[in-house]
TISE-786623 format. One record per residue (C-alpha): residue in one letter; x negated, y, z negated; residue number from 1. Coordinates in steps of 0.25 Angstrom, whole numbers. Example, Ala and Ser with C-alpha at 12.3 -4.5 7.8 and 13.67 -1.06 7.14 Angstrom:
   r      c1      c2      c3     k
   A     -49     -18     -31     1
   S     -55      -4     -29     2
***
This chain:
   r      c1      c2      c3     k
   X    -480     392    -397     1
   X    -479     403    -388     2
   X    -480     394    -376     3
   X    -473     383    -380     4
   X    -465     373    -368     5
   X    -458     366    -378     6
   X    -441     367    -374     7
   X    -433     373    -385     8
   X    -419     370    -387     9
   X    -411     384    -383    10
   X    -397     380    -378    11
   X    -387     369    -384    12
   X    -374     366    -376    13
   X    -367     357    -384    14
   X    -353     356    -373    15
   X    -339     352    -380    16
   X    -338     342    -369    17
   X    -346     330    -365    18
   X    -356     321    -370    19
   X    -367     329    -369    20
   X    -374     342    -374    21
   X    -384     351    -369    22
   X    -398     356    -375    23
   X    -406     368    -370    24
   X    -419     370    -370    25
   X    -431     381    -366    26
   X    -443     382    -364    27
   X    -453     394    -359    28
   X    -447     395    -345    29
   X    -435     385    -343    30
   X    -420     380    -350    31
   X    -418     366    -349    32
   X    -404     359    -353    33
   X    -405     344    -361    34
   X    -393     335    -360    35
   X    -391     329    -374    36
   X    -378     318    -378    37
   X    -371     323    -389    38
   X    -371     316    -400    39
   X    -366     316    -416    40
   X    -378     320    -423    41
   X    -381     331    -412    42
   X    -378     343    -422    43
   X    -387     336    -432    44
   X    -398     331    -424    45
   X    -401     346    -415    46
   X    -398     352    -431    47
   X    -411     344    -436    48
   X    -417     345    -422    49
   X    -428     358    -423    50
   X    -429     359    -408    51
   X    -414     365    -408    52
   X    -413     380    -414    53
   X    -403     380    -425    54
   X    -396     392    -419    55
   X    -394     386    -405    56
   X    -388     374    -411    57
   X    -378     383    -419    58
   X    -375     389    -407    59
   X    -370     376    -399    60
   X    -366     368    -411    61
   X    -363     378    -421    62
   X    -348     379    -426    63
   X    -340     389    -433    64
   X    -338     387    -448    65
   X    -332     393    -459    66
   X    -342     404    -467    67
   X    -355     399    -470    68
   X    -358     398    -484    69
   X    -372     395    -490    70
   X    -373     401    -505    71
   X    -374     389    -510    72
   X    -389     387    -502    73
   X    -402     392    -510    74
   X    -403     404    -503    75
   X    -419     399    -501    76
   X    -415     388    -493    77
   X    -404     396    -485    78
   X    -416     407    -481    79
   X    -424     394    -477    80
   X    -425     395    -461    81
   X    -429     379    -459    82
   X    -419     373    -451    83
   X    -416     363    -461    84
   X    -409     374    -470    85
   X    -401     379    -459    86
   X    -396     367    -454    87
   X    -392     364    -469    88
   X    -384     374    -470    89
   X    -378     377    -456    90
   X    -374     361    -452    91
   X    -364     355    -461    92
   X    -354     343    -457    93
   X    -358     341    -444    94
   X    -355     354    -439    95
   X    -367     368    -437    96
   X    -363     381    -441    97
   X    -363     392    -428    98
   X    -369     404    -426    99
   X    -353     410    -428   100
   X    -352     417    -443   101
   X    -341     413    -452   102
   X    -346     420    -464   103
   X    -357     417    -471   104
   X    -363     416    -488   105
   X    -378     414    -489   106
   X    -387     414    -500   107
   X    -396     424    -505   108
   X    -408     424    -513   109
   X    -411     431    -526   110
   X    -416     444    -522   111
   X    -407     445    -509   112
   X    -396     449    -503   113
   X    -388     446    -492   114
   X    -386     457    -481   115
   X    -374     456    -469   116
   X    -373     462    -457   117
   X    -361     462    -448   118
   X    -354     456    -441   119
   X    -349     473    -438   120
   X    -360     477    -432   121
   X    -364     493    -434   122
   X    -367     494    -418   123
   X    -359     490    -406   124
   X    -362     474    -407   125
   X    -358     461    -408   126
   X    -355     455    -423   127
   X    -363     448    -429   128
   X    -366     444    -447   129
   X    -381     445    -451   130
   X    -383     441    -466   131
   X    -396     446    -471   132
   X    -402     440    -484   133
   X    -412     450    -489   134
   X    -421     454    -500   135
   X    -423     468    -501   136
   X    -424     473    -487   137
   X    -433     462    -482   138
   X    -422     451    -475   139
   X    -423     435    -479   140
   X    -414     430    -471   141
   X    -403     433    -460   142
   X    -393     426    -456   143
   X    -383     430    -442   144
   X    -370     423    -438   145
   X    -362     430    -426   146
   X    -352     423    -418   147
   X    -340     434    -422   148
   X    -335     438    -409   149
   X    -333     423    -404   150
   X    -332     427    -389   151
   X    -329     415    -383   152
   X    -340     416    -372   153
   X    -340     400    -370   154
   X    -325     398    -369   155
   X    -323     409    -360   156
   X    -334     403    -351   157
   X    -324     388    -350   158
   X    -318     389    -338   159
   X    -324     399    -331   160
   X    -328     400    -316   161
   X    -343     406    -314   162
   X    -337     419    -311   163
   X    -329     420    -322   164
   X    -341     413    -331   165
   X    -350     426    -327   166
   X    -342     435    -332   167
   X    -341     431    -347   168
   X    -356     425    -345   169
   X    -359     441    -345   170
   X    -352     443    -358   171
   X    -361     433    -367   172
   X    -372     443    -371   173
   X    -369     456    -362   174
   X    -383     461    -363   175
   X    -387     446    -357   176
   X    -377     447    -346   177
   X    -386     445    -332   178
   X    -393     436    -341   179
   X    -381     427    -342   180
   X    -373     428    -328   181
   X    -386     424    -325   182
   X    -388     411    -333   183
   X    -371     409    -331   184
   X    -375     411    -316   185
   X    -387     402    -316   186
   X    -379     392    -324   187
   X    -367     391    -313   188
   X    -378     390    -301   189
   X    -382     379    -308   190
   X    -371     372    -308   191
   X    -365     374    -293   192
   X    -381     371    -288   193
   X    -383     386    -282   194
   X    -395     390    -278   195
   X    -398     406    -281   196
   X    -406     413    -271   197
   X    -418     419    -277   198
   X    -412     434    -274   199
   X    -399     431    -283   200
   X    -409     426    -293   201
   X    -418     438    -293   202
   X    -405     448    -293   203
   X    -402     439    -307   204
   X    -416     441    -314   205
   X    -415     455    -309   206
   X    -404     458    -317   207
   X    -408     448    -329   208
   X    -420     458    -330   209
   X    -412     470    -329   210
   X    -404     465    -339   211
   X    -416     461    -349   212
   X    -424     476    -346   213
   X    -411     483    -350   214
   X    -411     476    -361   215
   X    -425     475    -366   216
   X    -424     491    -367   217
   X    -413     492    -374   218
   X    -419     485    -385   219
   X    -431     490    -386   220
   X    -424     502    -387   221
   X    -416     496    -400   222
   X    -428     492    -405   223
   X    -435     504    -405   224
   X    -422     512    -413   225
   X    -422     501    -423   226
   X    -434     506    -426   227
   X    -431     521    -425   228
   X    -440     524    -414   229
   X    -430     531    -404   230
   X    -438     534    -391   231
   X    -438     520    -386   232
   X    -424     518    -392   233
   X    -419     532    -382   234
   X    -428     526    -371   235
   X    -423     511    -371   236
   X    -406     515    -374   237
   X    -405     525    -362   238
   X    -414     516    -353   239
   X    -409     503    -356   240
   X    -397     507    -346   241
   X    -409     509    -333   242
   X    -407     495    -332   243
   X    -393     492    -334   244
   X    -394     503    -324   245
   X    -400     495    -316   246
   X    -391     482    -318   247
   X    -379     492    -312   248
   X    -386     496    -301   249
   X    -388     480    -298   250
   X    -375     476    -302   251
   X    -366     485    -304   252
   X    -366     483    -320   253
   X    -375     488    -330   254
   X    -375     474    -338   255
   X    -376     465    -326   256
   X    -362     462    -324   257
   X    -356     455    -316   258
   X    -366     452    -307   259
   X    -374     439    -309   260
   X    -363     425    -302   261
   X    -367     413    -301   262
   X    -375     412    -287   263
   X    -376     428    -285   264
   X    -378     441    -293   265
   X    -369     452    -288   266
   X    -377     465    -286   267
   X    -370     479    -287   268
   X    -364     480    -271   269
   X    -368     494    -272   270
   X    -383     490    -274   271
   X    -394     495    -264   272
   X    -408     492    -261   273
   X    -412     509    -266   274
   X    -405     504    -279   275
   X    -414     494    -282   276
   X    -426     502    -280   277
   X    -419     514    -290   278
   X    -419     501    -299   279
   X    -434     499    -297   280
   X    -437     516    -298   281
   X    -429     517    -312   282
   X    -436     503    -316   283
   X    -449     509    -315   284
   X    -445     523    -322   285
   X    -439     513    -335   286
   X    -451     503    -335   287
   X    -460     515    -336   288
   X    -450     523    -346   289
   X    -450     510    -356   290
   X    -464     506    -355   291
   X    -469     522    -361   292
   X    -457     521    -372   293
   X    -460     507    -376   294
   X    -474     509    -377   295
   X    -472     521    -385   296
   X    -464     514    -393   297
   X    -473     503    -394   298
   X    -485     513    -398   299
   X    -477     517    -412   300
   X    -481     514    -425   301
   X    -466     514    -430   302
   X    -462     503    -420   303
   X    -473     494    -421   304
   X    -471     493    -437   305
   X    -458     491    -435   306
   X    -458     480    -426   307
   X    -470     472    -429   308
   X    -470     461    -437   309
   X    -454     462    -438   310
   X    -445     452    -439   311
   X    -454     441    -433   312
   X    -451     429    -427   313
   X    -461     419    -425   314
   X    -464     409    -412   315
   X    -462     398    -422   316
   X    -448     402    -425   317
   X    -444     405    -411   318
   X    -446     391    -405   319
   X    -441     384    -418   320
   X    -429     392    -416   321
   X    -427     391    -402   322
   X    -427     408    -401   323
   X    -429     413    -386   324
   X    -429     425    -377   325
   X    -436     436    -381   326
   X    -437     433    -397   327
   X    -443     420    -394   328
   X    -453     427    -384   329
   X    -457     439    -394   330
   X    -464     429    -400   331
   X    -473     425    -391   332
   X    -465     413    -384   333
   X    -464     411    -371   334
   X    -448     408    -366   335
   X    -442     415    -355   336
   X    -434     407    -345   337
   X    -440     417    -335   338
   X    -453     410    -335   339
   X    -443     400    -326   340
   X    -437     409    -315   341
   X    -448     410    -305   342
   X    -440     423    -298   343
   X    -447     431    -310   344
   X    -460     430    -301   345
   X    -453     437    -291   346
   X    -460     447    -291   347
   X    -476     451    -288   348
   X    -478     451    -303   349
   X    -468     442    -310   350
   X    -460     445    -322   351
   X    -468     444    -334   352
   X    -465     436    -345   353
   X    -478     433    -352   354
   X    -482     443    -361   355
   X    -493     440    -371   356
   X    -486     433    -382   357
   X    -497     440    -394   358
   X    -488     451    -392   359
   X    -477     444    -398   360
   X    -476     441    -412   361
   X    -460     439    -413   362
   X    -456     452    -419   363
   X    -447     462    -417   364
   X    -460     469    -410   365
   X    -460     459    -401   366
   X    -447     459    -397   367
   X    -448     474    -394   368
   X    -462     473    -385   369
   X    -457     459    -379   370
   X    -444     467    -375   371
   X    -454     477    -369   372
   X    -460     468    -361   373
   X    -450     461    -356   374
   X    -442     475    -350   375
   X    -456     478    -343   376
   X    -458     464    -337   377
   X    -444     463    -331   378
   X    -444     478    -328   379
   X    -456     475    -319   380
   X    -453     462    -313   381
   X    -439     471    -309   382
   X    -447     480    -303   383
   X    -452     471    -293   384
   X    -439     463    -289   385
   X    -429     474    -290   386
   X    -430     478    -276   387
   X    -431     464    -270   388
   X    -417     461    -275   389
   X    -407     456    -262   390
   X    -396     465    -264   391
   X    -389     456    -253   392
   X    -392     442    -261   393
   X    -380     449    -272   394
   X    -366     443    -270   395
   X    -357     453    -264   396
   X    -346     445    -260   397
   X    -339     436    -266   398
   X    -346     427    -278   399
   X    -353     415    -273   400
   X    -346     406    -285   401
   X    -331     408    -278   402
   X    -336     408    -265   403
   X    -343     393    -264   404
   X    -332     388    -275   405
   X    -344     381    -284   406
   X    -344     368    -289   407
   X    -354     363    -299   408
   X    -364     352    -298   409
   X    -366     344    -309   410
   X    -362     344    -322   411
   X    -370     352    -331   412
   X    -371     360    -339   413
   X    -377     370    -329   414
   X    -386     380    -338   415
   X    -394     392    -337   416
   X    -403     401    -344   417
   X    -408     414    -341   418
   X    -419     422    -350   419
   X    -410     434    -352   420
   X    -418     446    -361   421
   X    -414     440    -373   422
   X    -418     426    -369   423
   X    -413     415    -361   424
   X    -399     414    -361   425
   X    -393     400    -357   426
   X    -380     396    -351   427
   X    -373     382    -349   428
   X    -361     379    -343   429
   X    -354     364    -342   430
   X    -344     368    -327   431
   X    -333     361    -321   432
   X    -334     356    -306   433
   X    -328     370    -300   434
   X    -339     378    -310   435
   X    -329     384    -321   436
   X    -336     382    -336   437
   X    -333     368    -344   438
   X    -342     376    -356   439
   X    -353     383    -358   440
   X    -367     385    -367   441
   X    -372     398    -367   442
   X    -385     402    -376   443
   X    -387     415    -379   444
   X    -402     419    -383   445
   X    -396     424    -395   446
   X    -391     412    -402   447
   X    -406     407    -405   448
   X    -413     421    -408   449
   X    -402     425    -419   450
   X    -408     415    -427   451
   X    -423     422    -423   452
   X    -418     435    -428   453
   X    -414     428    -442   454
   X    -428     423    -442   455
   X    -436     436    -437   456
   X    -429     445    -448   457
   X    -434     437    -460   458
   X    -442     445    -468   459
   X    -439     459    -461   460
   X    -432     470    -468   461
   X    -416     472    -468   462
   X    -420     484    -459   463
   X    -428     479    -448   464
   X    -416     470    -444   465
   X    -410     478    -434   466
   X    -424     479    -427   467
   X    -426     465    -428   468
   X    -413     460    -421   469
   X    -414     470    -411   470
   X    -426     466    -407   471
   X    -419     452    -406   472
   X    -407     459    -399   473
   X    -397     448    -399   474
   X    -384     444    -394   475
   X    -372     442    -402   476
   X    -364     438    -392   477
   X    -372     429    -386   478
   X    -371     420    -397   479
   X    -357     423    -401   480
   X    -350     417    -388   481
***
C-alpha cells in the first residue's frame, strides 16, 4: 500500500456559481482537476462515496448549524469510527455539518468522562475546542472543531487583482507563506498562459525549502521539550532563525514576504553574489550542528520510549482518509508532489525524497526522524543550487503583472499545488477576463490531517497529547478561512 498509483480525492471546489463543480485528486507525484455537473443528490452521493474523505467534504460542503447535540446516541455507536456513523450523525435534512464549532453535547460511556480543551489556548495560538472522552488517563475518543476566528480569507480574495491577491495569499497559514505565493503565483500563470524561466522557478524552490528547513527544526525542537529533553529543544529554538536568517538575506523578509508575483520573485535588491556563498558557509556549519544534536537525541533511551509506538497511525487509515504531507508519508506512503517538478534534479545529486519506508511506522517517532530527514535532504540539495541562483532573473522593476496588463485564457478554474512542509497545499481560482478573482478554493493540508490526529490519539494517554499534535503541528488557520 506504500506504493500505491491510485488518485485520491484531496480538494473539492464546489463554486456558488455555474453548472459545474470541481474534484481534486493525487497521486504519488502529480494534482489532477475532474469537472463534474452538479447535481441534487451530490451531497448524498460523495457522502456514501468512500473515495471522498469525510473531512474534505465538510470542508467545501459543510455549513454552519446551531450546536451539535448527540446525547441521545449510545455512546458505543458515537465512538464507532466507520464512516456510516459519522455520516449518521453529521448529515441531516440535506444539509453536512462543517468543520466550524457551534457548541457541541456528546455522549459518554460508563466509566468515562468527557475532558475540553479551549477554545483559549494557554500559549500564543489560534483557537480551537478539543473534547476528549477519556477513561482514566487513557483517551477514547477526540473530537476537534475550530472555525472561531471566521477570517474571511475567501471573500477577501473576490475582486482582487493578482497583486492584491498575493498579499492576503500570504496570510492563510503564515508558516506556509512561500508555499502559497507560490501556488497563488502558479495558479495565475496558468491562467494568462506564462511561461516561467527555469531561474525564477529555481529562486521559488529555493525559498519553498528554506521555508520547510526552518521549519523542520523548529519542531523537532518542540518535540524534543515535550518530552523534557532540553538540549535539542536549545539547539533547534536559537537555530531555527539560521534560516529565516537566510530568507532575509534573499528577500529582505524573514517569512518570505513579499517576494514570490506571479511571473517573477523579487529578490532583496541589496543581494550579492558573496551573500550567497555566506548562505552556503553558515548552511554547512547548521547541517553539521543538527545532525550531532539529532543523533544524540536519537541515541537516548528517554526519547525513544517516548515516541515509539505513540499515537500511531496506520497506512490503511491514511489512504482511506485521504491524509497527506508528511503524516501520510511517516507511514511509509509515498506522496510528494515533488516527485513532479524535474528542477529538483537540478543538482549533481538530486533532492532526495525516497527514504526507506521500514523506517516509518506512522507514529509520533516517525514524524520526528521523517522531519530529520527531510531538513537534511533539502539542506543538501540547497547547498548545491544556492550559489547558481541568477540574481539578475529577480524583478527589480516594476511587477511584470502591471506592466503587460494580463488577460486570462480560458475559463478555468486555473489550479495549483505545491508540496509545502506540511503537505501539498492547493489553490483554485475561477477569474474574470482582466484576472481579478470571481472565487476561490483553497485547501490547506490541514483540513484532512485533523481528522488523522483524532485517529492517532486513540488509545494514548491524556498526557501524551501535546506530543502527539505537535508532532502533527497543524494549522488553525488554514482551515478557519
Amino acid at each position: 500500500m506504500a506504493d500505491r498509483k491510485s488518485k485520491i480525492a484531496t480538494g473539492l471546489f464546489y463554486p456558488a456559481q455555474g453548472t459545474d463543480y470541481y474534484v481534486f485528486k493525487i497521486s504519488q507525484s502529480n494534482l489532477f482537476m475532474e469537472t463534474q455537473k452538479k447535481g441534487v443528490s451530490d451531497l448524498l452521493n460523495m457522502l456514501m462515496d468512500r473515495k471522498y474523505p469525510l473531512w474534505l467534504l465538510r470542508h467545501s460542503l459543510g455549513t454552519s448549524e446551531l450546536p451539535e447535540d448527540y446525547t441521545d446516541r449510545d455512546a458505543r455507536e458515537y465512538l464507532s469510527l466507520k464512516r456510516e456513523a459519522y455520516v449518521s450523525r453529521l448529515y441531516k435534512q440535506g444539509t453536512l455539518r462543517g468543520l466550524k464549532y457551534s457548541g457541541l453535547k456528546i455522549p459518554i460511556l460508563e466509566g468515562c468522562y468527557s475532558h475540553a480543551v479551549g477554545p483559549i489556548h494557554a500559549g500564543v495560538i489560534e483557537p480551537g475546542h478539543f473534547r476528549f472522552v477519556v477513561n482514566g488517563e487513557q483517551i477514547q475518543n477526540l473530537e476537534i472543531r475550530l472555525g472561531f476566528q471566521k477570517r474571511g480569507i475567501l471573500s477577501k480574495l473576490v475582486g482582487c487583482d493578482p497583486i492584491r491577491a498575493m498579499a492576503i495569499a500570504e496570510t492563510i497559514s503564515g508558516d506556509s507563506t512561500v508555499a502559497y505565493s507560490y501556488a497563488f503565483s502558479k495558479a495565475f500563470e496558468s491562467a494568462f498562459q506564462w511561461k516561467v524561466s527555469p531561474d525564477v522557478e529555481l529562486w521559488r524552490m529555493v525559498l519553498l525549502e528554506v521555508e520547510r528547513i526552518a521549519v523542520h527544526i523548529g519542531d523537532m525542537g518542540a518535540i524534543a521539550g515535550d518530552i523534557g529533553y532540553y538540549p535539542l529543544l536549545g539547539v533547534c529554538s536559537t537555530d531555527r532563525g539560521v534560516p529565516l536568517g537566510f530568507m532575509e538575506t534573499l528577500v529582505g523578509n524573514r517569512m518570505g514576504k513579499g517576494a514570490l508575483y506571479p511571473g517573477e520573485v523579487r529578490a532583496n535588491p541589496k543581494l550579492v553574489a558573496s551573500d550567497l556563498k555566506d548562505i552556503k558557509k553558515k548552511l554547512v556549519a547548521l547541517l553539521r550542528k543538527i545532525e550531532i544534536h539529532f543523533g544524540k537525541a536519537a541515541r537516548d533511551s528517554t526519547i525513544r520510549e517516548r515516541l515509539q509506538n505513540c499515537g500511531i497511525l496506520r497506512t490503511t487509515q491514511a489512504y482511506t482518509n485521504g491524509v497527506i504531507g508528511m503524516a501520510c508519508r511517516a507511514t511509509g506512503m509515498k506522496l510528494d508532489l515533488r516527485y513532479g517538478q524535474p528542477l529538483y534534479s537540478h543538482a549533481k545529486e538530486p533532492l532526495q525524497l525516497d527514504h526507506d519506508p521500514a523506517s516509518f511506522h506512522g507514529d509520533a517517532w516517525s514524524r520526528f526522524y521523517l522531519r530529520f530527514l527531510e531538513f537534511q535532504a533539502s539542506s543538501h540539495w540547497l547547498l548545491q543550487v544556492i550559489e547558481t541562483l541568477n540574481l539578475d532573473a529577480s524583478g527589480k522593476g516594476a511587477f511584470r503583472v502591471l506592466k503587460e496588463k494580463p488577460e486570462v485564457k480560458g475559463s478555468g478554474p486555473f489550479y495549483a499545488g505545491v508540496e509545502g512542509w506540511r503537505g501539498s497545499n492547493l489553490v483554485a481560482l475561477l477569474l474574470n477576463q482582466n484576472g481579478t478573482i470571481k472565487e476561490a478554493y483553497i485547501r490547506d493540508p490541514s483540513v484532512l490531517n485533523w481528522h488523522a490526529l483524532e485517529i492517532a490519539i486513540r488509545g494514548e494517554l491524556v498526557g501524551d497529547f501535546p506530543l502527539n499534535n505537535k508532532s502533527f503541528n497543524l494549522s488553525y488557520v488554514g482551515v478557519d478561512l
